[in-house]
Structure formats: structure tokens, C-alpha cells
SELUM-859699 format. One line per 8 residues: their letters; for each residue x, y, z of C-alpha. Coordinates in steps of 0.05 Angstrom, whole numbers, plus 5000, padded with zeros to 4 digits. Layout:
<recs>
A) X,Y,Z | ... $
</recs>
This chain:
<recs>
XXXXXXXX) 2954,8602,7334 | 2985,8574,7398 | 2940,8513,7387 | 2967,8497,7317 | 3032,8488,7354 | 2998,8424,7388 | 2984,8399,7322 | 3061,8396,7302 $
XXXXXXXX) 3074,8328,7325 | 3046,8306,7266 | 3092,8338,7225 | 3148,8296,7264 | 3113,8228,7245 | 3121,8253,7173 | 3173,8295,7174 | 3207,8263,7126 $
XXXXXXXX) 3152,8256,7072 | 3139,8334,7083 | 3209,8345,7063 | 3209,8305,7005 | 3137,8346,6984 | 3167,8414,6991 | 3228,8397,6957 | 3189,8368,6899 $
XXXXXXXX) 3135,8430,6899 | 3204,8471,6900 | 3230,8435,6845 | 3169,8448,6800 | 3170,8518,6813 | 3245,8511,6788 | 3222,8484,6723 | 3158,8525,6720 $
XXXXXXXX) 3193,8593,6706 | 3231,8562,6644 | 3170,8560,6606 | 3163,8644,6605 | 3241,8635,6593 | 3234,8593,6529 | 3185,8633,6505 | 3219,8696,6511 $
XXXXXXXX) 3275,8669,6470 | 3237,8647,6418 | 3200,8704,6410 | 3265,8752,6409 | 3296,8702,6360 | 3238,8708,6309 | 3244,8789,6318 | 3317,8785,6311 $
XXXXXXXX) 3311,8749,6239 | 3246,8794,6220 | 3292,8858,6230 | 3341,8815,6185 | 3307,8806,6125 | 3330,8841,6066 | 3263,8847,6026 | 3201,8851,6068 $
XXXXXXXX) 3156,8813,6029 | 3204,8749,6047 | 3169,8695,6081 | 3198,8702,6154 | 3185,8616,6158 | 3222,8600,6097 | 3279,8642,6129 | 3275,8610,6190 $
XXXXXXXX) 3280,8540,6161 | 3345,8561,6119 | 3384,8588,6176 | 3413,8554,6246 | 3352,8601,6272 | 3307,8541,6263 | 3347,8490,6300 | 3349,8539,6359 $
XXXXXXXX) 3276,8554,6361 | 3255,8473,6347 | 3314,8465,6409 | 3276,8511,6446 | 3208,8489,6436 | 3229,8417,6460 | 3260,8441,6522 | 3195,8478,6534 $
XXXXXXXX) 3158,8410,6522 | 3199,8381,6565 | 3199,8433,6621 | 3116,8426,6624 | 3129,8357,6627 | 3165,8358,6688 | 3129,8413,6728 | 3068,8368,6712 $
XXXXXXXX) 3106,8303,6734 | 3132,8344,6798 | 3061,8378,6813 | 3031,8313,6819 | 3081,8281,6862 | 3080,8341,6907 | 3006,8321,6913 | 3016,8255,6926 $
XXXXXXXX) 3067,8266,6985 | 3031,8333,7016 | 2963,8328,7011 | 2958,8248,7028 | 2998,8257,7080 | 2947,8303,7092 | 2899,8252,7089 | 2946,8207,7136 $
XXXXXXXX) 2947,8264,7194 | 2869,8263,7188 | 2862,8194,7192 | 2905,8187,7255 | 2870,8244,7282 | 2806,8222,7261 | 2819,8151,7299 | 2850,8184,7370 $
XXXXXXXX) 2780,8235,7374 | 2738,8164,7356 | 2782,8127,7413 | 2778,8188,7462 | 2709,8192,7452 | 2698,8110,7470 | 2729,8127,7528 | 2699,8191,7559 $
XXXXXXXX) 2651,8170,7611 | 2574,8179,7609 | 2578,8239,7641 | 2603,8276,7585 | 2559,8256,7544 | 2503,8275,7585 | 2525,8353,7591 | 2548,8362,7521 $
XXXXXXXX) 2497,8365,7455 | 2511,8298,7417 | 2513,8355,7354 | 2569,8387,7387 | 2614,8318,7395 | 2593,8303,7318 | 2617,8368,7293 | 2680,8363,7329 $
XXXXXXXX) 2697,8297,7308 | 2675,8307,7222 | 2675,8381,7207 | 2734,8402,7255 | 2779,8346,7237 | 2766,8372,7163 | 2789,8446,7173 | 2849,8416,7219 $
XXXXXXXX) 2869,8376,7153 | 2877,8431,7119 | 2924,8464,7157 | 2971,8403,7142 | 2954,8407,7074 | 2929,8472,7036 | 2957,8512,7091 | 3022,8479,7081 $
XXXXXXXX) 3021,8475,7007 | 3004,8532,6992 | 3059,8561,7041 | 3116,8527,7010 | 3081,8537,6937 | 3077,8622,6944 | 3145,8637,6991 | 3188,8581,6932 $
XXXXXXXX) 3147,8615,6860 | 3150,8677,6891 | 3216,8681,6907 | 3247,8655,6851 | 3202,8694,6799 | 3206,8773,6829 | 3284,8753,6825 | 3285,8736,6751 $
XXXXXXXX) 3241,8798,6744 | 3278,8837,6772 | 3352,8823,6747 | 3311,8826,6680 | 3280,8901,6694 | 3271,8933,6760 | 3219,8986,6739 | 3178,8943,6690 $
XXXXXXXX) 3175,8892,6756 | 3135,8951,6802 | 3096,8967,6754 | 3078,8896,6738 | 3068,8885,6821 | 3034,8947,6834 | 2963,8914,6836 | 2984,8850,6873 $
XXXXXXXX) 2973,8882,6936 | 2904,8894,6922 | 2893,8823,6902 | 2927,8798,6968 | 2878,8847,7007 | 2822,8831,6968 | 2828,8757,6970 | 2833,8755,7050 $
XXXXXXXX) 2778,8802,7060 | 2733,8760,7017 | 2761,8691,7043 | 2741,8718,7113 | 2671,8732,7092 | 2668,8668,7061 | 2689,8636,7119 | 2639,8669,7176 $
XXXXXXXX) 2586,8665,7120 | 2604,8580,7119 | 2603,8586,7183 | 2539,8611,7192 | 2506,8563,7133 | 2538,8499,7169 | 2502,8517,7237 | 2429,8520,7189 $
XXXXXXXX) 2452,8461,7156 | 2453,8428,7226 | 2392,8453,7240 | 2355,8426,7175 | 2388,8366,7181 | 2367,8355,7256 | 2297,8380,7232 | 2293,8317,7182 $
XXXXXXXX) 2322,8270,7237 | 2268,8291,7283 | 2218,8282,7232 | 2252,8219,7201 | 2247,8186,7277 | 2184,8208,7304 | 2141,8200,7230 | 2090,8153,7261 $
XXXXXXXX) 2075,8205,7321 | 2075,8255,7271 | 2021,8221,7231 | 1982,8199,7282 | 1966,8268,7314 | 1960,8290,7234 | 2014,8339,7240 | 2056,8339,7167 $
XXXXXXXX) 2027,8406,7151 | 2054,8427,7213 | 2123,8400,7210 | 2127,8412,7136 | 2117,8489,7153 | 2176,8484,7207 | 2214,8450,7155 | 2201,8509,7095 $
XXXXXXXX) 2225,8558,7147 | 2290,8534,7164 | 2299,8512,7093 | 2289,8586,7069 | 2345,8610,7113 | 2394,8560,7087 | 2367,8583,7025 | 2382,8657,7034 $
XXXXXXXX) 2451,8649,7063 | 2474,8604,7012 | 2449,8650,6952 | 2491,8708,6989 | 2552,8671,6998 | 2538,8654,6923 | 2536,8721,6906 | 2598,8746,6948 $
XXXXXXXX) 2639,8680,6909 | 2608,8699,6845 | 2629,8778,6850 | 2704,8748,6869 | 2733,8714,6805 | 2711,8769,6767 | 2748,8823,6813 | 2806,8773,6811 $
XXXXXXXX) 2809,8773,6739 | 2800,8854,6735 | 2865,8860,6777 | 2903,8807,6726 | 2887,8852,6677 | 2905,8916,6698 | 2973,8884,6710 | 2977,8862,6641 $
XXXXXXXX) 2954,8936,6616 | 3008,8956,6658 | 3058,8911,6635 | 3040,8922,6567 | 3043,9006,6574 | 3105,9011,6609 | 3134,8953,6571 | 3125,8987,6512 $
XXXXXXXX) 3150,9047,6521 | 3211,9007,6543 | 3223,8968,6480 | 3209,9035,6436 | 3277,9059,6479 | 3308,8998,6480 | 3305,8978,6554 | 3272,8905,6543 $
XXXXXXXX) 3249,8872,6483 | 3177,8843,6456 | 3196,8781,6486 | 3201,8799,6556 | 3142,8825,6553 | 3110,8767,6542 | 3154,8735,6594 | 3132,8785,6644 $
XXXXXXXX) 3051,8772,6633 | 3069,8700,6635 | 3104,8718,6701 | 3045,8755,6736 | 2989,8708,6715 | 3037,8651,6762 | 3039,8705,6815 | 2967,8713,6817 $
XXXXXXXX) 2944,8651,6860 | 3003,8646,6903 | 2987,8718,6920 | 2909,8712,6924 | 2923,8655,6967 | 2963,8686,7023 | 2895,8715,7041 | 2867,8647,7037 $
XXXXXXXX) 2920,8614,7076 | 2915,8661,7127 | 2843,8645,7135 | 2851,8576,7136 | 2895,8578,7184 | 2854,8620,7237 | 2800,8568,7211 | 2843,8512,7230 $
XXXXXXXX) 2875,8551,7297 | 2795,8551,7315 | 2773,8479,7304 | 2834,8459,7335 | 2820,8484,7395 | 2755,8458,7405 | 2790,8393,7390 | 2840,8403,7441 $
XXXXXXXX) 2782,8424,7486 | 2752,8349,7477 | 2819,8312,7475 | 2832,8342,7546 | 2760,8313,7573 | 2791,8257,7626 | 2776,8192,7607 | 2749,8138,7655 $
XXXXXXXX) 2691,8145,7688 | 2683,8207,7737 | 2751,8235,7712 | 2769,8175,7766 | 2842,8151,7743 | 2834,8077,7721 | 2890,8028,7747 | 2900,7963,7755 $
XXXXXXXX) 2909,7924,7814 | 2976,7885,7819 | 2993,7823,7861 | 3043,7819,7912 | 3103,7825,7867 | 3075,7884,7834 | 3046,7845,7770 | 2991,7879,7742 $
XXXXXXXX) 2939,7827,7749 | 2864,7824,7704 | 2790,7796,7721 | 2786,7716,7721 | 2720,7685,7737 | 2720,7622,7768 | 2647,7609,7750 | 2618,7547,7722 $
XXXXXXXX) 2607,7578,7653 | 2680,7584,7651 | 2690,7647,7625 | 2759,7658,7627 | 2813,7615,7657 | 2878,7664,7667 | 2915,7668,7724 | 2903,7735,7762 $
XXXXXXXX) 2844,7764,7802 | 2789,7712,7826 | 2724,7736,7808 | 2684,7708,7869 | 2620,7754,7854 | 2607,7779,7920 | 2585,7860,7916 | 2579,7909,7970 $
XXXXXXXX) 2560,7980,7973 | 2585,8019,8032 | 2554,8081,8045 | 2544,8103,7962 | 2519,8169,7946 | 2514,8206,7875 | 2486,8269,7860 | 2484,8283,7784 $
XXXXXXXX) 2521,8345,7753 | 2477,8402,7758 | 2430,8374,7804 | 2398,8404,7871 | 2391,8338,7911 | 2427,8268,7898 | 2404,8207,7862 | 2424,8164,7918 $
XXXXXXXX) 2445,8179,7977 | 2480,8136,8039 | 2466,8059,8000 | 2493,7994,8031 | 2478,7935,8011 | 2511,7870,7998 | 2509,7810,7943 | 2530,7751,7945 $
XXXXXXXX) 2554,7708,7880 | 2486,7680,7840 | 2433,7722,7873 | 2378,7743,7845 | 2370,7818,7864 | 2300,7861,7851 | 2302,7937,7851 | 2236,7970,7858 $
XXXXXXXX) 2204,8036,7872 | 2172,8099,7838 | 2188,8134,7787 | 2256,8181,7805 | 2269,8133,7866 | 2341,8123,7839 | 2334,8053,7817 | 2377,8064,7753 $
XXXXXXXX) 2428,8103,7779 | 2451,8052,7834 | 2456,7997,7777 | 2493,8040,7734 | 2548,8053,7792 | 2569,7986,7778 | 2602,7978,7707 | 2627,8050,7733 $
XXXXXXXX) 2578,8090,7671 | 2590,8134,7732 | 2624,8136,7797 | 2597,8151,7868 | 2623,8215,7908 | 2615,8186,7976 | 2627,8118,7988 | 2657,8054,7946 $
XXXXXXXX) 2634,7999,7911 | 2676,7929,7925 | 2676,7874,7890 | 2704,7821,7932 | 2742,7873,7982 | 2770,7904,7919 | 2745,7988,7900 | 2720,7968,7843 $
XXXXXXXX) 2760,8043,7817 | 2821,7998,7821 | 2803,7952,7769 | 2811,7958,7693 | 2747,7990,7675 | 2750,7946,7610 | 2758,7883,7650 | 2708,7901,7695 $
XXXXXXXX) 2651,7913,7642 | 2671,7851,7603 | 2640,7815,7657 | 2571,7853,7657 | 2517,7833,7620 | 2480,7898,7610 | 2411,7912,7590 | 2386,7988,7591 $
XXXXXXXX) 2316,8023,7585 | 2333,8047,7516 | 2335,7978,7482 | 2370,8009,7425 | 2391,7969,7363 | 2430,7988,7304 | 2407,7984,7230 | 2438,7918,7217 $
XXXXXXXX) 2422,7849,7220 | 2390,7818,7278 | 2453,7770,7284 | 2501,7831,7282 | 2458,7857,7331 | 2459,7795,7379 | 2534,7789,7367 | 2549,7855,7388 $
XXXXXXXX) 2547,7826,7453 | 2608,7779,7430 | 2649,7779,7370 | 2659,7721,7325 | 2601,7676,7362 | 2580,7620,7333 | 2507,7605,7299 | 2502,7550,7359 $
XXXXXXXX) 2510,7612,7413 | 2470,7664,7372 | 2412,7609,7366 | 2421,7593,7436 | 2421,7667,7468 | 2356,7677,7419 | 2314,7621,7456 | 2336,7644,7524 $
XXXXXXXX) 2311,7706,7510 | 2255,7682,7482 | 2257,7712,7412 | 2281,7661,7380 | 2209,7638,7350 | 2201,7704,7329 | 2265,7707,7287 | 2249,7657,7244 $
XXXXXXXX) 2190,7675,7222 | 2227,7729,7191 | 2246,7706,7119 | 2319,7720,7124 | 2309,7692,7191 | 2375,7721,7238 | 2400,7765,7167 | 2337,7802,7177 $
XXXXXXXX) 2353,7881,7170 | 2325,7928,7221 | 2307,7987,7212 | 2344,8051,7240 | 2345,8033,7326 | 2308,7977,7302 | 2246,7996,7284 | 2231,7937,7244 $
XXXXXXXX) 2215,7897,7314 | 2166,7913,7356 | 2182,7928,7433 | 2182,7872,7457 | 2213,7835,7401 | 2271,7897,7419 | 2277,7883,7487 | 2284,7805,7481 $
XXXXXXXX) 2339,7822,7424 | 2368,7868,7480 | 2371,7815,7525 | 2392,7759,7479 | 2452,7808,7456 | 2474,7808,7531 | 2466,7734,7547 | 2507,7715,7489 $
XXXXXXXX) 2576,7739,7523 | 2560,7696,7583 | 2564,7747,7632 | 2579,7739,7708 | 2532,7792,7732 | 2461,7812,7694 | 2433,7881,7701 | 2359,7883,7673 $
XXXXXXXX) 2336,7959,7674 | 2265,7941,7663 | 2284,7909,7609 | 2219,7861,7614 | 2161,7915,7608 | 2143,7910,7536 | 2125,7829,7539 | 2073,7791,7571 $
XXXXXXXX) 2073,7759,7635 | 2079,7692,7607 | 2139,7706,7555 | 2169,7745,7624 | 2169,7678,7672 | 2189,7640,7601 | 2248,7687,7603 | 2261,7684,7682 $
XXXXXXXX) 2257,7603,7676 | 2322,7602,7619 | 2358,7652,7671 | 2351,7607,7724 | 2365,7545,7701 | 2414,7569,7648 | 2455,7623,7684 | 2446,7595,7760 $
XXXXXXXX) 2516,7630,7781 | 2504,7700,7751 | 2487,7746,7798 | 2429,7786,7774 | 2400,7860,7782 | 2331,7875,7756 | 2294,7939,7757 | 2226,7916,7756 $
XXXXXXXX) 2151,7956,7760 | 2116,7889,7754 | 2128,7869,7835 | 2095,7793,7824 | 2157,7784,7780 | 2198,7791,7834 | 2175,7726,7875 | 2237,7689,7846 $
XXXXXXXX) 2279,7741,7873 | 2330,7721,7941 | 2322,7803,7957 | 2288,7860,7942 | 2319,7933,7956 | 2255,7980,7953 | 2275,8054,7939 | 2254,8117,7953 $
XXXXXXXX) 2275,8187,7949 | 2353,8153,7931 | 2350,8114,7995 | 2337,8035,8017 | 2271,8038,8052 | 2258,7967,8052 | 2294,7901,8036 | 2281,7830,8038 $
XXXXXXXX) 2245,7771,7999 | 2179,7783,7968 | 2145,7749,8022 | 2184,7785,8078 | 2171,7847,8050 | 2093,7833,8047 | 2097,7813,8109 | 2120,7890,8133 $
XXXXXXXX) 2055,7921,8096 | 2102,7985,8085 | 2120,8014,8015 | 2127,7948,7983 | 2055,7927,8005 | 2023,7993,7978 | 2056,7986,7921 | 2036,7918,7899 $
XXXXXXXX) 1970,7928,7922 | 1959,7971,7876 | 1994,7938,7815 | 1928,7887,7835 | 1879,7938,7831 | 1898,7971,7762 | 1900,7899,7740 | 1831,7881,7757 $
XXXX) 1815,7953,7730 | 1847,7928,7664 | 1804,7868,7662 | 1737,7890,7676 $
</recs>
């Protein structure tokens, strides 16, 4: 419950509305218990003028209507209109201030996860199940809501009814009040016992309903391999299993819930039989009369969910207590990346100063820190959580402002962790990256990457329009720079052939395009924002070699001051390059121009060598 206590300073943003709810909740209760009240002194008025009749085959209305007995009982039944009225009025208000405040707390919560989450770095997300942050961030947030809500509510709504009936009950009769009680305990007991089983047995049906729905993802995202090895029967057999479980477990939790409202209603009525047994006796000896009776079954029947839900409340709050804490669990993930602490780098009178880059695309004019584009390593090593040896290991290089730099080597060489060192998707543990003399882990990390142009392996693409897609790169770009990006990436052709053209839906990660049409989108989307450095993870695999020097051509002329990395397995691509770093086993083996490098006849030789054979393989 300790955790709950973290949650509290969102009672203090809405303190104020909370207090206004309870009092209003309060407030209904108040006029609640005057219904039973009215009712009881109606009935005892229409007994009083029975036992006065003087010939019992007198019509107890027409002696109603002739006496001031009438005007009290029409008085009465007004004031019992009128106190419905108002609980109803007040119930709903209570709703409206509680529960969407509620709502409010959620949201806010909801928006801090989605912010923290933005801002974990990449290494997070590579030791923790993507159905693990998803959970935490929908179905957590849920059950945390209701501890400012139901919890809450229901809280106020028990401790206020309670209180205020069991006092009228028991000024009225003492005895007839135990007895009336006496099986409320067993409701209580009953209620939390079953609210617990619901709760483990919800539980347990979420974690299969993950399960199926992962299943149909799987299926959903991989249905062309799936029919091409002719393997429905297969997955369709997977799918029936897991689909009978959740069937099982929800048809027992049916049961259990099915089973409770009777039980709950069983209980009601042995408190009635009780009230009516012992309150009869009573009247026959004159201890209560007929109409507090009635008053008294009115009176348990409002007891009953305030009572059943003390075992509910108690189970949403252990519910709450535990998805709390696997929020608080995320929330305390360090930001940045590498749990490095970002700051930014101030000028001599300690102004905190931002990224300008003096380049000739003009990409931001402010007064602060010169871009220049020169980029060192110094002696950069990673080794990735978990792993035996490092990625990298003892890398120094240096780049100069509009060079064209070409990463090759085999597969596991490295190549894509020393790019992603830059825009800091993780940070070294030996070593530093500089960026004009300047750790680049003392710049804003947002600043930084706003200046990257960044095109991964996974080309992926959301299911939106191509131009939302492209303009993801840049907000608010105009159909000139969206049209412009497209040719440089040499997909522009390809667009409009489309017959919405850029308003063209893709499919989910794009699926609509083929790869190549994905990775030229890919690269479009980071061209558009004009970047000062390019990073091309071999981003050019999926297109032919003349589309690939069509593309290298527009970078060239177009973006002659970027400073460019690309990861590259086709080596004759490289020719354009001003150096090549050739990797292997995480360290620089060889560097130098394409020419220099086949001069050496070392790793870069063998390698392209045989790029030539498995061509002329190809060909034959």
C-alpha cells in the first residue's frame, strides 16, 4: 500500500474538486435515508386512522380524504418526491466531480508514462518485452484509476450511508438493528473472498488474452510467409488451443460471478426474514410499529452494497497498490540515453546555449553553439547489456564537415552499433564522442538528434498516408518539400502512379509498398528535415544499382555539406565515398578511399572480390 501513497499528489492537484465530491456523495446519503423516513410515517399514519375507524367496513380512503390525515400523507409523499429528487440530482453530481476527476488523474497519468516512455533510451527497450511496456501503460493505468475513483467513491459512499443509517437504526431500536446486521458480516466476507477470486481469475484471463491476441498479430504480420510454406492448418491449430484456454477460464470466472448475485441476494433476504420475525414480535408488544419495519428493510437493502463493497474496495485497492508499482517501477527507468544525465552546455556567462548550424541549407540561425560538423571518436567501446564480448571496442576515427563516410564489413562486424553511438540511441562505456571538441553527453540530446537525418535497417512506416509518412521527418512541410524529398529519394515516380498519389494509405508498417519503394520513403522522410549529418544503415539494399547512383547523385549535389554515414554491403557503391572504415570483430581494420583500400589487397580487397564473383554467378 506504500505505493498508493506515491499516487497522492494527485489528490493535491484536485483536492479541491475531491472535496466538493465527498461532500456532495455525503449530502445524498443525507437525503437518501428520508425516503425510509417518509415512508414509515405514512405507513404509521394510515395504521393510526385504520385502528380509528368506528365501523370496519368504512372505506379507510374516504376517511383519509375527510380528515387533516390526508394533507399530512399528500405532505409527505411530496417531500418523499422531492427527497429522490435530490439524492438523484446529488448522485450524479458526485459522479461528475469523482469519477471524472478520475478520468483527469488518468489522463495526466496516462500522458507522463507516454512522455517517460519517449524518453527512455533504446536500451530499455531492448531488455524489456514491448507486451510488458503496453500493459503497463493501458491496463495498469486502468486499475490505478480506480483507486482515485471506485476506491475513493466507494470509501466516502459506505463510511457516510453507513454511518448515518446504523445511527437512525439504532436510536429507533437497538435489538431489532443486530438482528437486522447479523448477516452483513457474511456478505462483507463473502464479497471479498469472491472479489479476490475474481480478481486472480482476471488476472489470469488477461495474460491468455495477451497471448491470443499476440497469436493473431503474429499471424496478421507474417500471413504471406504463412501461406507460402501452406501452413494455416498449422497456425489455425495453435490458434484453437490458446483460444480454448481463454475459453475455459472465462466460462469459470462466469460461473464464480454467476453463483455471486444469487448468494448476495440469499443474505438480503435472510435479513429481511429477520427483520420481519423479530420485528414482529416487537410490534405484537408494542416495541416498534408496522412502519418501522418497513423502514428497517428499506434500511438494509442501502446497507447491502456499501457493505458488499468493502470487500471490493479492498481488492481494488491491492489491485491498484499492484499496478502501481509496476508503474513506479517504469517511471523510475532513467531517462536519456545510458541512464547518462543530459545537460546542456552553457557559454561563458553560464547561458544555457542550443545547436546552430551554420550550414548552407541554413537550418537554423540562433545564436548559441556553432555546428561546424567535424566528429571524432576517441578510443569508443560498447559492449551491449548481457553480452560476453563488446560491439566495438577501442574506435577512433575522425570526420570532417561534408564527408562522405562508408562503413563496411561482415555480418556482426559492429557497423550499426558505431552509427547508432551518435544520435546517443546508446552511449559508449569507454571513450567519447565529440562533436567539434564538445562530449557530445553534454549536449541536449533533443538538439542533437534534430540535426540527424536517420535511416535504419527496419524501414518501418506507419499505416498512414505516404505524405504523413514523409512528414514525419518534419512537421507542417510544405507540398513543395514533400515533392522535393520524394524525387531525391527517388520515389517520387512511384508515388504518383498511386491514384491518391502522396494520400495513398499504407498498409500496417507499410506493407502496401514494396521494399524498395519502403526504403526510398525511409529516406525521403529523413531528407525532408534537411539534416546536417545522414546516417544510411543499409538503407539502399532493396533497389537497383541504377535507382542507388540516381539516389547517391541528388545527395551529392543536393546535400553537398551533410556529412554522411552509410552502412553499405554493395562495396562498388562506395567509390563516391572520401573514406571507408572496414570493420571487423568491433574494430577498424582498414580505412581509406576505395582505391586506397584496393590498393592494400587486405579485407576490403577479399571482400569486393567476391561481391564480383557472386555477381557474375548471378548472371550466368
Amino acid at each position: 500500500m506504500k505505493e498508493l501513497l506515491k499516487l497522492n499528489r494527485f489528490f493535491l492537484k484536485y483536492k479541491w474538486t475531491l472535496v466538493l465530491g465527498s461532500i456532495l456523495l455525503i449530502l445524498a446519503n443525507f437525503f437518501l435515508i428520508w425516503i425510509p423516513i417518509f415512508i414509515r410515517m405514512t405507513m404509521d399514519e394510515v395504521e393510526r386512522i385504520a385502528e380509528q375507524m368506528p365501523e370496519p367496513h368504512e372505506s379507510v380512503l374516504a376517511a383519509l380524504l375527510s380528515s387533516d390525515t390526508g394533507w399530512f400523507i399528500a405532505q409527505n409523499t411530496g417531500f418523499l418526491v422531492g427527497a429522490v429528487f435530490l439524492y438523484g440530482i446529488l448522485l450524479f453530481a458526485t459522479r461528475q466531480t469523482l469519477i471524472v476527476t478520475s478520468r483527469k488523474i488518468e489522463f495526466d497519468l496516462r500522458n507522463e508514462i507516454f512522455d517517460h516512455l519517449q524518453r527512455l533510451p533504446k536500451s530499455y527497450y531492448d531488455s524489456t518485452r514491448s507486451g510488458d511496456t503496453y500493459t503497463r501503460a493501458t491496463e495498469d493505468i486502468v486499475r490505478v484509476r480506480e483507486y482515485f475513483g471506485p476506491a475513493f467513491m466507494y470509501t466516502i459512499n459506505t463510511l457516510s450511508r453507513s454511518a448515518i443509517i446504523i445511527t437512525i437504526m439504532l436510536m429507533v431500536n437497538a435489538k431489532l438493528t443486530l438482528w437486522a446486521l447479523l448477516p452483513l458480516p457474511f456478505l462483507a466476507i463473502m464479497a471479498y473472498w469472491v472479489s479476490r477470486y475474481i480478481n486472480r481469475r482476471s488476472n489470469e484471463i488477461q495474460q491468455q488474452y495477451a497471448i491470443l491476441a499476440g497469436k493473431v498479430q503474429e499471424v496478421y504480420s507474417s500471413i504471406r510467409v504463412i501461406k507460402a510454406f501452406n501452413r494455416e492448418l498449422n497456425e489455425q491449430d495453435q490458434f484453437d488451443r490458446e483460444n480454448q484456454q481463454y475459453r475455459q477460464k472465462k466460462l469459470r470466472l462466469d460461473l464464480v460471478e454467476a453463483l455471486f448475485h444469487p448468494m448476495l441476494l440469499l443474505l438480503i433476504g435472510c435479513s429481511i426474514i429477520l427483520v420481519v420475525w423479530q420485528g414482529g414480535l416487537m410490534v405484537m408488544d408494542g416495541a416498534v410499529t408496522v412502519g418501522n419495519i418497513a423502514e428497517f428493510i428499506i434500511y438494509v437493502t442501502y446497507l447491502t452494497w456499501p457493505v458488499a463493497s468493502l470487500g471490493y474496495t479492498l481488492n481494488l485497492l491491492q489491485r491498484s497498490a499492484a499496478s502501481n508499482s509496476r508503474i513506479q517501477k517504469l517511471l523510475r527507468e532513467p531517462i536519456a540515453a545510458n541512464k547518462a544525465q543530459i545537460t546542456q552546455p552553457a557559454d561563458d556567462n553560464g547561458k544555457k546555449l542550443t545547436l546552430r548550424d551554420d550550414s548552407s541549407d541554413g537550418m537554423d540561425n540562433r545564436p548559441g553553439y556553432t555546428f561546424r560538423g567535424e566528429i571524432v571518436y576517441e578510443n569508443v567501446s560498447f559492449t551491449y547489456p548481457g553480452a560476453e564480448y563488446p560491439a566495438i571496442q577501442d574506435i577512433s576515427l575522425r570526420v570532417k564537415k561534408g564527408d562522405r563516410i562508408g562503413i563496411v564489413g561482415k555480418t556482426g562486424a559492429g557497423k550499426t552499433t558505431l552509427i547508432q553511438l551518435l544520435p546517443r540511441i546508446y552511449d559508449p562505456q569507454k571513450g567519447r564522442i565529440l562533436m567539434d571538441g564538445t562530449d557530445i553527453r553534454e549536449l541536449p540530446v533533443h538538439e542533437l538528434r534534430s540535426r540527424i537525418g536517420f535511416v535504419p535497417q527496419d524501414n518501418f512506416l506507419f499505416s498512414d498516408t505516404i505524405r504523413e509518412n514523409i512528414t514525419f521527418g518534419k512537421e507542417n512541410a510544405s507540398d513543395q518539400e514533400i515533392r522535393k524529398a520524394a524525387e531525391q529519394a527517388e520515389v517520387l515516380e512511384n508515388i504518383l502512379e498511386f491514384g491518391k498519389k502522396f494520400d495513398t494509405i499504407l498498409g500496417e508498417r507499410g506493407i502496401t509498398l514494396s521494399g524498395g519503394q519502403k526504403q526510398r520513403t525511409s529516406i525521403a522522410r529523413a531528407l525532408i528535415r534537411k539534416p546536417s549529418i545522414l546516417i544510411l544503415d543499409d538503407s539502399l539494399s532493396a533497389v537497383d544499382t541504377k535507382t542507388e547512383d540516381a539516389i547517391i547523385q541528388h545527395l551529392d549535389t543536393d546535400h553537398e555539406n551533410v556529412t554522411m554515414f552509410i552502412i553499405c554491403h554493395r562495396l562498388s557503391s562506395l567509390k563516391h565515398a572520401n573514406k571507408i572504415f572496414v570493420l571487423d570483430e568491433g574494430r577498424i581494420v582498414e580505412e581509406g578511399s576505395h582505391d586506397e583500400l584496393m590498393e592494400l589487397d587486405g579485407h576490403f580487397t577479399n571482400m569486393y572480390r567476391k561481391q564480383l564473383i557472386e555477381e557474375e554467378l548471378e548472371n550466368i
